[in-house]
N, C-alpha and C positions, 0 to 999 in steps of 0.2 A: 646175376645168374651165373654160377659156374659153369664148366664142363657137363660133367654128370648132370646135372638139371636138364642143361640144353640137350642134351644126349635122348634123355629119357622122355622129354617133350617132341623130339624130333620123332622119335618110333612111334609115338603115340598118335603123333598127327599123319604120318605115312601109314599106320594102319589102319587109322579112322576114315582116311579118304584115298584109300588103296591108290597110291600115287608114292612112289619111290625116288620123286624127282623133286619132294617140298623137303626145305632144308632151313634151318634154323642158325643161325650166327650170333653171335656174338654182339654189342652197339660199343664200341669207343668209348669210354671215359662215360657208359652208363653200366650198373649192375641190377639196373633195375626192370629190364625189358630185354629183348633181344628181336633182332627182322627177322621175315620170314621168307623166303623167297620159293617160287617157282621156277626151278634151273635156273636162270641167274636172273629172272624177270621178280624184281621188290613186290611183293605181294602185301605186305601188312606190319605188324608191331607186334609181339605176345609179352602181354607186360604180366610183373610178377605181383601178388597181392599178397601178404601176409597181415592178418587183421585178428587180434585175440587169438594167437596160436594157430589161426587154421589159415594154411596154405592153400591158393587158388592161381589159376593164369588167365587174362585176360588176351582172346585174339581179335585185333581190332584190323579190318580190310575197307578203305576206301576206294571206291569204285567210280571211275567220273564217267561222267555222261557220254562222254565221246568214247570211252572202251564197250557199253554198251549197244552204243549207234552202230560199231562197227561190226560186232558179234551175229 
């Protein structure tokens, strides 16, 4: 995922869930996903799909049971 992708997935999810503070990065030596954090709290993975031409993103958030319990 370049720049511009991450760019234009970053606005999209800040205005999907009106929150100015989820940000999207970049992964090291992958092109094919990128983290997505809540101010600097890892939040998930937004992986990229390209499948017969048609572009999609995948946002995947694991939730463990003890962040639950304490909410």
């Amino acid at each position: 995922m370049d720049k511009n992708e991450i760019a234009k997935l970053e606005a999209y999810m800040r205005a999907k869930f009106a929150n100015d503070a989820l940000n999207i990065r970049a992964r090291p030596r992958k092109d094919d996903s990128a983290e997505v954090y809540l101010g600097e709290e890892f939040i998930g993975v937004m992986y990229r799909d390209e499948d017969e031409g048609e572009l999609s993103w995948n946002f995947t958030m694991a939730i463990l049971e003890m962040d639950v319990e304490g909410a």
